[in-house]
N, CA, C and O atoms as a CHARMM CRD file, in Angstrom:
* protein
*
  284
    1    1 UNK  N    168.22900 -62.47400 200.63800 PROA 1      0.00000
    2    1 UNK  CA   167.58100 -61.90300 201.78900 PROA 1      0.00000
    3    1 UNK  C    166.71000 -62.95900 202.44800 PROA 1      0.00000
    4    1 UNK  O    166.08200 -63.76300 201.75900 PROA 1      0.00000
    5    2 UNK  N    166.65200 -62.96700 204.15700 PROA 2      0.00000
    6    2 UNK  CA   166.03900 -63.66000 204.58400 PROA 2      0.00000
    7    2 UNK  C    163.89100 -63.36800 204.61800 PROA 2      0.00000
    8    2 UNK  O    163.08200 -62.44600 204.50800 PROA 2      0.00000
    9    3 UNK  N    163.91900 -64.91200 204.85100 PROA 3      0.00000
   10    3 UNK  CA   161.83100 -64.54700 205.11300 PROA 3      0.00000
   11    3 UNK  C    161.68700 -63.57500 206.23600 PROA 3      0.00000
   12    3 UNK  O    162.16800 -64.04600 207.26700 PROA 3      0.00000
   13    4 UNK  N    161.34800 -62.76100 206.34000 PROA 4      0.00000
   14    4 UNK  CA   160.86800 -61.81500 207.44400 PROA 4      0.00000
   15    4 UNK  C    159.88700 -62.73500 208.18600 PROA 4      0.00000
   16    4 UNK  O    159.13300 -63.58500 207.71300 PROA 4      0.00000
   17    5 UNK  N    160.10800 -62.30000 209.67900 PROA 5      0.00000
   18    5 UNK  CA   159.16400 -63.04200 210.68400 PROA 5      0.00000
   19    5 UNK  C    158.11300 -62.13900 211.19100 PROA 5      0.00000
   20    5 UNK  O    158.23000 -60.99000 210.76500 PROA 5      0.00000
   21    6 UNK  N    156.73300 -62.42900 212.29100 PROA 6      0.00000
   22    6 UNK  CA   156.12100 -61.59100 212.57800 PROA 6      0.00000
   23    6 UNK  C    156.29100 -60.30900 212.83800 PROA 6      0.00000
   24    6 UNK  O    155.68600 -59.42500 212.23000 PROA 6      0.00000
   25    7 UNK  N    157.26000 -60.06800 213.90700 PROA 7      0.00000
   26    7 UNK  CA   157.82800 -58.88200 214.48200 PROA 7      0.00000
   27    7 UNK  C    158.80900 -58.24000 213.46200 PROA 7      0.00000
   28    7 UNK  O    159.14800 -57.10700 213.80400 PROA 7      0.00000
   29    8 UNK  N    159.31900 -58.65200 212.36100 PROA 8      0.00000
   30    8 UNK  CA   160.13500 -57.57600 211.74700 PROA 8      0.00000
   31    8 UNK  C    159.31600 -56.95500 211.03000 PROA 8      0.00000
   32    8 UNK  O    159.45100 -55.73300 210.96100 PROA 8      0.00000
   33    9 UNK  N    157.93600 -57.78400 210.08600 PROA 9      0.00000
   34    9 UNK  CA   157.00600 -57.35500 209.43500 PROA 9      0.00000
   35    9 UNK  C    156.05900 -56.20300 209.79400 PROA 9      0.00000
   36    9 UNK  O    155.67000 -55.32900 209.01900 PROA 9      0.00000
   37   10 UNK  N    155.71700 -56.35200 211.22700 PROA 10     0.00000
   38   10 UNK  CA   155.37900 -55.10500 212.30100 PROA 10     0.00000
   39   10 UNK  C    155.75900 -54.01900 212.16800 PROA 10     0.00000
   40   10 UNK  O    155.10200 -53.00900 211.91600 PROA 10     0.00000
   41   11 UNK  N    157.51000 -54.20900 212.42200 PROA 11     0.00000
   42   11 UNK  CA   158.29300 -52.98400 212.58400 PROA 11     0.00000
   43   11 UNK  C    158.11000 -52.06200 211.30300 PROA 11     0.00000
   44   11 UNK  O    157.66700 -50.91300 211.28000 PROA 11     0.00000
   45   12 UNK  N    158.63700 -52.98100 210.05000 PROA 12     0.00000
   46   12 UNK  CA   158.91900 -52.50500 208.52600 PROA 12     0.00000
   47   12 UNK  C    157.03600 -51.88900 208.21000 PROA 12     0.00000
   48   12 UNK  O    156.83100 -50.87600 207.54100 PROA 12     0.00000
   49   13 UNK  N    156.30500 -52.41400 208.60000 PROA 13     0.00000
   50   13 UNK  CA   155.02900 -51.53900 208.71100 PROA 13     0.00000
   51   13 UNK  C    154.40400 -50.31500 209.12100 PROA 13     0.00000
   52   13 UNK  O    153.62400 -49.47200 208.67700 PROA 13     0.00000
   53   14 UNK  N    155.16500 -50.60100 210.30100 PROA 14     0.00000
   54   14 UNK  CA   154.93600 -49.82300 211.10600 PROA 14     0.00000
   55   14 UNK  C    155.98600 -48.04600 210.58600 PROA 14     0.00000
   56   14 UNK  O    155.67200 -46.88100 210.82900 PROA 14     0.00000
   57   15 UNK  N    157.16600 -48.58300 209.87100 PROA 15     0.00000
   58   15 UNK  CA   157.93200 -47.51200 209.64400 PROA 15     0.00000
   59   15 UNK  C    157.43500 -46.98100 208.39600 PROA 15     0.00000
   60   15 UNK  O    157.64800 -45.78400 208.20700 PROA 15     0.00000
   61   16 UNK  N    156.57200 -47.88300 207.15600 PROA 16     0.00000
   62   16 UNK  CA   156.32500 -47.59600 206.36600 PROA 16     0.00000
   63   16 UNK  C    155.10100 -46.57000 206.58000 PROA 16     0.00000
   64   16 UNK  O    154.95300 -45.52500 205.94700 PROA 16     0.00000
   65   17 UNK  N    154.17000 -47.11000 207.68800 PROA 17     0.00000
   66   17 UNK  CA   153.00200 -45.55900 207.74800 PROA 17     0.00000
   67   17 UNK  C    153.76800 -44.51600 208.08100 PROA 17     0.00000
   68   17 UNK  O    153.31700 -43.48900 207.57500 PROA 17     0.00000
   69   18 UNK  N    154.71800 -44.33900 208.70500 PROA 18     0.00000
   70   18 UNK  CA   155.72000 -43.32100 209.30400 PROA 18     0.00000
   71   18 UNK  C    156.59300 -42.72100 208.33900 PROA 18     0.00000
   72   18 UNK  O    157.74000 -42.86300 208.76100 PROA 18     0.00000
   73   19 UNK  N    156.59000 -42.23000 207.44600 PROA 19     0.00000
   74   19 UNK  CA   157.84000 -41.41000 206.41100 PROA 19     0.00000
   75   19 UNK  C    158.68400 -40.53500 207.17000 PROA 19     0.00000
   76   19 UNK  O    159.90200 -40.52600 206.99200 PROA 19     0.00000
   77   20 UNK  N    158.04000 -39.70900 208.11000 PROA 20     0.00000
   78   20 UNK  CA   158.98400 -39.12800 209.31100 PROA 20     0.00000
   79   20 UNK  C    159.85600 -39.53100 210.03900 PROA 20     0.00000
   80   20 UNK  O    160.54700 -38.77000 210.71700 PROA 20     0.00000
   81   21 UNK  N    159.98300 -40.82700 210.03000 PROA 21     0.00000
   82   21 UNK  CA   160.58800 -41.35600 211.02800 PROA 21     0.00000
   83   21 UNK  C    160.15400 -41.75500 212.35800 PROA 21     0.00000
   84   21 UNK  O    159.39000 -40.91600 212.83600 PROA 21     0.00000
   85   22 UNK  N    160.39700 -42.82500 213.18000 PROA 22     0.00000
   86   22 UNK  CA   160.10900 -42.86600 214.42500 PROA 22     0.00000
   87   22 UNK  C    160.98300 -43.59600 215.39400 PROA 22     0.00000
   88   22 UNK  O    161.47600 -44.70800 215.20600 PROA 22     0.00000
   89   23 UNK  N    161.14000 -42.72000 216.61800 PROA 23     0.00000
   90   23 UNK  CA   162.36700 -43.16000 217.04300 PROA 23     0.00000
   91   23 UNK  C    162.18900 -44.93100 217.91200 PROA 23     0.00000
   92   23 UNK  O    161.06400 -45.24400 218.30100 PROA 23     0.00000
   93   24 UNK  N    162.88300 -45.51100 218.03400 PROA 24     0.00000
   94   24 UNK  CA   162.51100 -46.72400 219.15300 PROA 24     0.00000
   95   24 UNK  C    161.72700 -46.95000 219.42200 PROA 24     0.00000
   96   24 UNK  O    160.82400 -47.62600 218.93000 PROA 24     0.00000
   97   25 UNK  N    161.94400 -46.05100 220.95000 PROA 25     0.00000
   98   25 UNK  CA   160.75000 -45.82800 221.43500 PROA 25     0.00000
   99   25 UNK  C    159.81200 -45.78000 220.87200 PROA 25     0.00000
  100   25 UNK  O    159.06300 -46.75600 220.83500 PROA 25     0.00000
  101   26 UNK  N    159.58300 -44.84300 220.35900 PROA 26     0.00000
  102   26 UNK  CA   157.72300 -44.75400 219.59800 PROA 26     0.00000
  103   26 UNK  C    157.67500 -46.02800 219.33800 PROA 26     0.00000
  104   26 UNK  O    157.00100 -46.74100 220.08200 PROA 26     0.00000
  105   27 UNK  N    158.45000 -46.65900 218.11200 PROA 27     0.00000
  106   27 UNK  CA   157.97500 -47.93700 217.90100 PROA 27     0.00000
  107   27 UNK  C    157.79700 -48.88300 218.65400 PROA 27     0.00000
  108   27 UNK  O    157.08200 -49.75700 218.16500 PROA 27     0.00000
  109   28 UNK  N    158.29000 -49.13800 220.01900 PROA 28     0.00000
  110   28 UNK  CA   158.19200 -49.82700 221.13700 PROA 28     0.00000
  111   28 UNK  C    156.93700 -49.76900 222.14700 PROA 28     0.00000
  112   28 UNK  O    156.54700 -50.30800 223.18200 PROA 28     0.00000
  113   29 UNK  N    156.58700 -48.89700 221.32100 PROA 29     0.00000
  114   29 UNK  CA   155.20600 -47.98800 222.06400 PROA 29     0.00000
  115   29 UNK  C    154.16800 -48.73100 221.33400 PROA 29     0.00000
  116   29 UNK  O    153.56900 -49.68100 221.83700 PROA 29     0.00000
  117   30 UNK  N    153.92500 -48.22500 219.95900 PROA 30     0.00000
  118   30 UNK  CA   153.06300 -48.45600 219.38700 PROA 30     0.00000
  119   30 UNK  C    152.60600 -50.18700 219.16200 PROA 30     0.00000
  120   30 UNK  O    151.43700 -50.55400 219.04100 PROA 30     0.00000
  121   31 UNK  N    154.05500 -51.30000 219.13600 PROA 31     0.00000
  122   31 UNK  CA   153.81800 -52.42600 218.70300 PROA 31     0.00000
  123   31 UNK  C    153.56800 -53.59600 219.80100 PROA 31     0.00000
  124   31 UNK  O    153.29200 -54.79500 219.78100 PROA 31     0.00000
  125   32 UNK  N    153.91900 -52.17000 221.17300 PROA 32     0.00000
  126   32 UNK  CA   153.55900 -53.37100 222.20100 PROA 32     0.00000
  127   32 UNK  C    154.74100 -54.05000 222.57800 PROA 32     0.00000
  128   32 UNK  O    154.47900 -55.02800 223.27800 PROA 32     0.00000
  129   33 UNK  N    155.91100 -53.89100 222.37200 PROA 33     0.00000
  130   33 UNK  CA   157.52700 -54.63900 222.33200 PROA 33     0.00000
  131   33 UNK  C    158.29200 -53.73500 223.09700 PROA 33     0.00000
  132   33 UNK  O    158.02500 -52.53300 223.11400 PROA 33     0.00000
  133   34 UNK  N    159.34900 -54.29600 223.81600 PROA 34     0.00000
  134   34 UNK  CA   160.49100 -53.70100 224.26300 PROA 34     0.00000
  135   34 UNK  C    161.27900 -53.36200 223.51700 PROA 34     0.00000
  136   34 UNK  O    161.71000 -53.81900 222.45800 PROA 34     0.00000
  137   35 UNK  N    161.55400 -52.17400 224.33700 PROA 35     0.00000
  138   35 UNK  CA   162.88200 -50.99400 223.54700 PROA 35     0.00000
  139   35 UNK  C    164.24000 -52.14600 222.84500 PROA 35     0.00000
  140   35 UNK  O    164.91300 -51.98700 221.82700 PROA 35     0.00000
  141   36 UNK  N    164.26000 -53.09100 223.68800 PROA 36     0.00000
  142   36 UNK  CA   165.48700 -53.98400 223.86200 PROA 36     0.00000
  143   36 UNK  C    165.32400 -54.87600 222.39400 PROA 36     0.00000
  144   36 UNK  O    166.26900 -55.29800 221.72600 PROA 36     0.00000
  145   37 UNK  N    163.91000 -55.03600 222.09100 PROA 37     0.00000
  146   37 UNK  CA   163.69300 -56.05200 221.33300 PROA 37     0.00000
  147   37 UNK  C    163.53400 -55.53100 219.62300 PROA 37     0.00000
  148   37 UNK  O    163.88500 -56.01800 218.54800 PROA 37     0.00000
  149   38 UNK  N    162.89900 -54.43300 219.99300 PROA 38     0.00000
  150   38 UNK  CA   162.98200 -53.20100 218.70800 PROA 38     0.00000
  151   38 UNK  C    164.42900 -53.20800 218.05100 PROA 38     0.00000
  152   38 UNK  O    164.69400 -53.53700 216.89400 PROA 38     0.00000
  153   39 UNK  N    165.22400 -52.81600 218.94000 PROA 39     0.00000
  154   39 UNK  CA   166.50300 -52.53300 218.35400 PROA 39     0.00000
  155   39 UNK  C    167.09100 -53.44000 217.79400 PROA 39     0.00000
  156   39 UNK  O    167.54700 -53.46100 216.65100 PROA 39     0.00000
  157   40 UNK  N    167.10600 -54.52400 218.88700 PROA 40     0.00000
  158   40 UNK  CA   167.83100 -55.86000 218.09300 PROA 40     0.00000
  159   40 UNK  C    167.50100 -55.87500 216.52600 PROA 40     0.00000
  160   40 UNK  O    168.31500 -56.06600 215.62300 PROA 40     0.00000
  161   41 UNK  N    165.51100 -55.52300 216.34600 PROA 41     0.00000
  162   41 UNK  CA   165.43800 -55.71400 214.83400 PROA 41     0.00000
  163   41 UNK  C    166.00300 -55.01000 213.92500 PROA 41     0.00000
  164   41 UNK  O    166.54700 -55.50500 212.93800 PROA 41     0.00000
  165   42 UNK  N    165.92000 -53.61700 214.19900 PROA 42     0.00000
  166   42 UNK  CA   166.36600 -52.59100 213.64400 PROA 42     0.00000
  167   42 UNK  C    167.71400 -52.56100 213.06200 PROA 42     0.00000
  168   42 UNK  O    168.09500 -52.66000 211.89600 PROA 42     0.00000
  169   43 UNK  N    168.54500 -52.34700 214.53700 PROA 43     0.00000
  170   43 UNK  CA   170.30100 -53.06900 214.20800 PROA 43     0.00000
  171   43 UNK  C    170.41700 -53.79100 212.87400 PROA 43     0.00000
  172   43 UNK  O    171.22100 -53.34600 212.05400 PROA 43     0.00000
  173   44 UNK  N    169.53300 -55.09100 212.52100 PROA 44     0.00000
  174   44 UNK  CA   169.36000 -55.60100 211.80200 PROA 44     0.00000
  175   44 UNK  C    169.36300 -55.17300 210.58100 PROA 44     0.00000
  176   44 UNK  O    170.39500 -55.13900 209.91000 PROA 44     0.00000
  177   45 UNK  N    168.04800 -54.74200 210.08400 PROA 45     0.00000
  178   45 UNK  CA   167.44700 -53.67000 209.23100 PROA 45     0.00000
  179   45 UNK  C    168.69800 -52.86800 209.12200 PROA 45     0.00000
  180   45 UNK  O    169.56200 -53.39800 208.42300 PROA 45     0.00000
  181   46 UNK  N    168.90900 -52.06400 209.48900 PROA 46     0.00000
  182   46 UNK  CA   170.40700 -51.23800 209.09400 PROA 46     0.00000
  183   46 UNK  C    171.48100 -51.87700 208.52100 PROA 46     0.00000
  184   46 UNK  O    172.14500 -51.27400 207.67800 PROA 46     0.00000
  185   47 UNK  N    171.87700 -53.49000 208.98200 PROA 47     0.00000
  186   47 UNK  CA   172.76200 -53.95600 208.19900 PROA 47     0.00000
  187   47 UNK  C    172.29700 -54.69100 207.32900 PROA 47     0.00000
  188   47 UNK  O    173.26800 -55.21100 206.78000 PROA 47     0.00000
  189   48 UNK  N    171.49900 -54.99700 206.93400 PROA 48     0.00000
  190   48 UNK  CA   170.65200 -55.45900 205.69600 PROA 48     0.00000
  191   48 UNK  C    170.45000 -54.20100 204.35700 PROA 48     0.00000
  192   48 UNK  O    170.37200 -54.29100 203.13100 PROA 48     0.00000
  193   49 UNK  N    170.41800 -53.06700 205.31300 PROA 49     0.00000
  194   49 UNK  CA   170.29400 -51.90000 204.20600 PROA 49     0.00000
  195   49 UNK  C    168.71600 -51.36400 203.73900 PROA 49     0.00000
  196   49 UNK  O    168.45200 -50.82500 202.66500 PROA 49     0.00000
  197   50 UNK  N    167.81600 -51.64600 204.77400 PROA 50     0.00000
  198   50 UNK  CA   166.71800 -51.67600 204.68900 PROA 50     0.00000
  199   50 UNK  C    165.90700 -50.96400 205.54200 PROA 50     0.00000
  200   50 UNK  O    164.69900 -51.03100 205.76900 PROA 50     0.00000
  201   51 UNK  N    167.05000 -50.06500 206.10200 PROA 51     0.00000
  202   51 UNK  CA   166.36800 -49.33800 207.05500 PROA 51     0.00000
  203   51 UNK  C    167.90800 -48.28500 207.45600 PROA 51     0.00000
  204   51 UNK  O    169.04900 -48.74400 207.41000 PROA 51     0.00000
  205   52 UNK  N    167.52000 -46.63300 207.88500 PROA 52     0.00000
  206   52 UNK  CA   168.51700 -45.84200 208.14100 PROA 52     0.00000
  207   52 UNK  C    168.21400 -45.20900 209.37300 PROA 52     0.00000
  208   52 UNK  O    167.06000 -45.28000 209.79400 PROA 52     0.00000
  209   53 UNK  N    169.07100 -44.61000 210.00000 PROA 53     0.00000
  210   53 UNK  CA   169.04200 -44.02300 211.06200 PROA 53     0.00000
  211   53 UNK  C    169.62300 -42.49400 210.99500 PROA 53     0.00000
  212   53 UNK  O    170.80000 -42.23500 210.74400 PROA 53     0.00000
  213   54 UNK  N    168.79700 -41.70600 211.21000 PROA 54     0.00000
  214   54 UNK  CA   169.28800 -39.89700 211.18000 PROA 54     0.00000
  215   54 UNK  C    168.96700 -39.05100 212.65800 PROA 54     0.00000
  216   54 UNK  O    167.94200 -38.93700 213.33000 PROA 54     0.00000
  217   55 UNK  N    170.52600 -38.46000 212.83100 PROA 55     0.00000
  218   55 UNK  CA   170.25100 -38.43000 214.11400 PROA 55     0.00000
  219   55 UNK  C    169.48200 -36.73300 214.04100 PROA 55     0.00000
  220   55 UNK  O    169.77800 -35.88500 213.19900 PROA 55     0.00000
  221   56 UNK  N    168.48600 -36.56500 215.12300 PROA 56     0.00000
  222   56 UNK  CA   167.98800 -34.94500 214.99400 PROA 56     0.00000
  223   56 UNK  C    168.12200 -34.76000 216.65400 PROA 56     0.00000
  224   56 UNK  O    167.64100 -35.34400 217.62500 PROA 56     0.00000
  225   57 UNK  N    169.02700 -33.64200 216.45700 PROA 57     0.00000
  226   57 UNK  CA   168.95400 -33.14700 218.29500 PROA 57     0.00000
  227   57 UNK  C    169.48300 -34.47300 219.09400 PROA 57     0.00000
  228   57 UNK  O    170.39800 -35.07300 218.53100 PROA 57     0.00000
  229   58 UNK  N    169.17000 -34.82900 219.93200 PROA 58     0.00000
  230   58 UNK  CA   169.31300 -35.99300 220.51400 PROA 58     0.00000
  231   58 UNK  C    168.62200 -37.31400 220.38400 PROA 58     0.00000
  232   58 UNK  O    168.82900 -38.35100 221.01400 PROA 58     0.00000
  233   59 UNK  N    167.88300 -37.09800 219.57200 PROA 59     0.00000
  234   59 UNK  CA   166.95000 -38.10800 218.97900 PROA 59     0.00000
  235   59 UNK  C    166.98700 -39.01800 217.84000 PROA 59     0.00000
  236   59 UNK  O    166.80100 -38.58700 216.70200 PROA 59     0.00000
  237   60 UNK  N    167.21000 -40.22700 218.07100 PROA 60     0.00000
  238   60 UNK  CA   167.99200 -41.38300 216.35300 PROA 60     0.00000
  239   60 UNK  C    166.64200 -41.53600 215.97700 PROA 60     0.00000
  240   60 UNK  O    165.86600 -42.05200 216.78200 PROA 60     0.00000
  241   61 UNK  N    166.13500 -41.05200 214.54600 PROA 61     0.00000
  242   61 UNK  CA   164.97700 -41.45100 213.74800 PROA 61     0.00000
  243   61 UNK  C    165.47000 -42.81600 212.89400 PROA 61     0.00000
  244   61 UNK  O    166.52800 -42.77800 212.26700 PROA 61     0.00000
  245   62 UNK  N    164.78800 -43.79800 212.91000 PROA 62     0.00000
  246   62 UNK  CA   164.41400 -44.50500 211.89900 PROA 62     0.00000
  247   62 UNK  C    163.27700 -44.76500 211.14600 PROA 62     0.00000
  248   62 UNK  O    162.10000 -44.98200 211.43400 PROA 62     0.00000
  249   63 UNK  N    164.14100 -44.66400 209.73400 PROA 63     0.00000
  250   63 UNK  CA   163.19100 -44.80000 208.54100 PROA 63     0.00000
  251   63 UNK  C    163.82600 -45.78900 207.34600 PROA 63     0.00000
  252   63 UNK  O    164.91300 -46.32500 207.12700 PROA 63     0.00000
  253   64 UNK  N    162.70900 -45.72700 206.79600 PROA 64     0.00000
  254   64 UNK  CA   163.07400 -47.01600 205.61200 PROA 64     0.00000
  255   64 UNK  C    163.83000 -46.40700 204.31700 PROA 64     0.00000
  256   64 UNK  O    163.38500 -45.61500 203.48700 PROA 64     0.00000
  257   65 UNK  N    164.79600 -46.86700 204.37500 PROA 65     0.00000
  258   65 UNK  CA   165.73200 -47.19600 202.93700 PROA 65     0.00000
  259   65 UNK  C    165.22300 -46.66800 201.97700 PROA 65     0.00000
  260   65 UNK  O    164.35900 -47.44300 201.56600 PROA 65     0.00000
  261   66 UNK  N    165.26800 -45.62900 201.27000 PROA 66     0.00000
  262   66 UNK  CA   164.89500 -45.22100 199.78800 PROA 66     0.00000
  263   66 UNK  C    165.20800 -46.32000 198.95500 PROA 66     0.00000
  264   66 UNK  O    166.37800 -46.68400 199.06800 PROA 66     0.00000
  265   67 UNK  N    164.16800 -47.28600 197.74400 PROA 67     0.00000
  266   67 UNK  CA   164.81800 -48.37600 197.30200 PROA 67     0.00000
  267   67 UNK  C    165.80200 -47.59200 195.84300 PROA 67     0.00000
  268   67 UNK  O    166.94100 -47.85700 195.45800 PROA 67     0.00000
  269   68 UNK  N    164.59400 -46.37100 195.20800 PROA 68     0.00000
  270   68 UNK  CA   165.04700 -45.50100 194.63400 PROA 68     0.00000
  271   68 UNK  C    165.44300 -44.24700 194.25200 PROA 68     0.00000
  272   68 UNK  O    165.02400 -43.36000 194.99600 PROA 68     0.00000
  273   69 UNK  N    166.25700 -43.81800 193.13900 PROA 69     0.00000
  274   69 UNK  CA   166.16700 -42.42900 193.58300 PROA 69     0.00000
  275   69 UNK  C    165.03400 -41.69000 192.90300 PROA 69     0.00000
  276   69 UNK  O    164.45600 -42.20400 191.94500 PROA 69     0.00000
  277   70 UNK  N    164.69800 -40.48000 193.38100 PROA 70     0.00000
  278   70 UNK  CA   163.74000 -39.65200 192.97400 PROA 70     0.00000
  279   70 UNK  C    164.15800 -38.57800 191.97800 PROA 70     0.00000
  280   70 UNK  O    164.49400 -37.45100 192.34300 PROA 70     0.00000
  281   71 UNK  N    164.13100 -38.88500 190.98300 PROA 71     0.00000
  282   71 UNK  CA   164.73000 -37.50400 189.55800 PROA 71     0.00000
  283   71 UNK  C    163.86800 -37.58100 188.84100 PROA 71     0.00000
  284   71 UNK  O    163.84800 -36.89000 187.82300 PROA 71     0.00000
């Protein structure tokens, strides 16, 4: 796995206060970044496996990767 840079560290922070999820937007909101620039990370994060996407209504939540399971 690669060193994480400022802005992914943000994001992965930012999702970690969030257990609910938050869509893009929000996060694009909150970190001060474009929608455009969010995603690129995210995209990322999803193929790394470090981040999921669940869609509700019309709305894509992202949240962070369970590392384990819960039993």
């Amino acid at each position: 796995m690669k060193k994480k840079n400022g802005i992914e560290k943000r994001i992965l922070a930012e999702l970690k206060k969030n257990p609910n999820g938050l869509s893009i937007i929000e996060i694009s909101k909150k970190l001060l970044l474009s929608r455009q620039t969010v995603a690129k990370y995210i995209h990322g994060f999803i193929y790394e496996g470090s981040v999921e996407i669940r869609e509700i209504g019309p709305v894509k939540l992202c949240y962070l990767r369970e590392r384990k399971s819960e039993k």
